[in-house]
N, C-alpha and C positions, 0 to 999 in steps of 0.2 A: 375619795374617788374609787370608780368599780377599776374591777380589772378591764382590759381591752378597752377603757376608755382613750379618745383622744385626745393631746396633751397637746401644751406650749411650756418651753421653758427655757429659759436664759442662763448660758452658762460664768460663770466669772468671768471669764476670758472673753467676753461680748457677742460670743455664739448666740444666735435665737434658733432654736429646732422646734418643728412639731413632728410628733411619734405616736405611737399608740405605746400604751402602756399596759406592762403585762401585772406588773407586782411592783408594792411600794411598800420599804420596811423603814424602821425606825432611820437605817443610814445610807441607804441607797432606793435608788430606782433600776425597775429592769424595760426597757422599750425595746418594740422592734421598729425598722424601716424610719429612721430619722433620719429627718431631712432639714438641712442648713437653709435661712431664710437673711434674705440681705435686703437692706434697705437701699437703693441708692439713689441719691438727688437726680432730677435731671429738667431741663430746659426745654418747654418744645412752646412754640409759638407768645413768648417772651415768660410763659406762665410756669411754676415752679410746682412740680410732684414728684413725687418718690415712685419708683418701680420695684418690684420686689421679685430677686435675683433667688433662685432656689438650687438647691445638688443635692445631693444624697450628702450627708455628714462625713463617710470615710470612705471615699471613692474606688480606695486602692486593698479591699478587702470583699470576698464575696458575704461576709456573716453580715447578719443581719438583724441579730439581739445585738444590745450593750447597754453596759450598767455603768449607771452614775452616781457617785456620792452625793449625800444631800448638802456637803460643806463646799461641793464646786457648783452647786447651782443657788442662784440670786432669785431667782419664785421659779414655781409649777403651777401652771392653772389648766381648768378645763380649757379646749380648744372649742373655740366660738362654733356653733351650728352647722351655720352658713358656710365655711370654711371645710367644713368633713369631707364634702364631695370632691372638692377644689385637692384635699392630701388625697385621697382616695383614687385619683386620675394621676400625679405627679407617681405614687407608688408604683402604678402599673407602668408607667410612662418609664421612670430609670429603671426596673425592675427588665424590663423589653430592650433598654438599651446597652442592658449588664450583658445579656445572653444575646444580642449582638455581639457584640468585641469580644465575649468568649468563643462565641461561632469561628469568628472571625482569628483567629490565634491557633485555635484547634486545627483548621482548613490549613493555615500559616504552618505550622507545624506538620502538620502528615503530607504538604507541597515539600518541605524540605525535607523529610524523612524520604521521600522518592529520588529525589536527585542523588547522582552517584557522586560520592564525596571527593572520589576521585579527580572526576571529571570535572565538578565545582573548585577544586583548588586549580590543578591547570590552567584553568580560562579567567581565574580571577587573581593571580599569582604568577609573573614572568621576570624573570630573572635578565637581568639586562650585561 
């Protein structure tokens, strides 16, 4: 595979991610922007198909490389064609919702930076 090629790959653990990949050596992989892909059954008009459930891989960190040993993944293959545009929308899509809720924390934080701490414990703090 090139580099910045787009990947699928399945981890031991039953993770399925597609990522773009930066570098592939003998014992790892390097990806950015990997995103968890979930299968899941469902029932709609007595008829049976799967829906596929997607997040960003590690929600709770802004980075956005990560390396994988090739002994915790079960295959890597090319990512189907068809599919490129499909990661390509999802990336910008969590990537817009990251810096959301950082906006949103920031704002969160310099509202409380303004209140007098003073004044915040009195009115939230009475002694009976």
């Amino acid at each position: 595979m090139n580099n910045n090629d787009y990947v699928v790959f399945k981890l031991v653990t039953g993770e399925q991610v597609i990522a773009t990949l930066l570098n592939e050596a003998n014992d790892a992989i390097v990806v950015i922007d990997p995103i968890q892909v979930r299968m899941v059954p469902m029932v709609q008009d007595s008829e049976y198909s799967e829906q596929a459930l997607t997040n960003r891989l590690c929600q709770f960190t802004d980075e956005t490389e990560f390396i994988f040993s090739h002994k915790d993944i079960v295959y890597l293959k090319p990512l189907h064609p068809k599919m490129r545009g499909h990661y390509e929308r999802l990336v910008v899509a969590f990537n817009e919702e990251s810096k959301i809720v950082e906006d949103y924390y920031v704002e969160k934080d310099e509202r409380e930076d303004k209140l007098d701490k003073n004044e915040l414990f009195k009115t939230t703090f009475k002694l009976h």
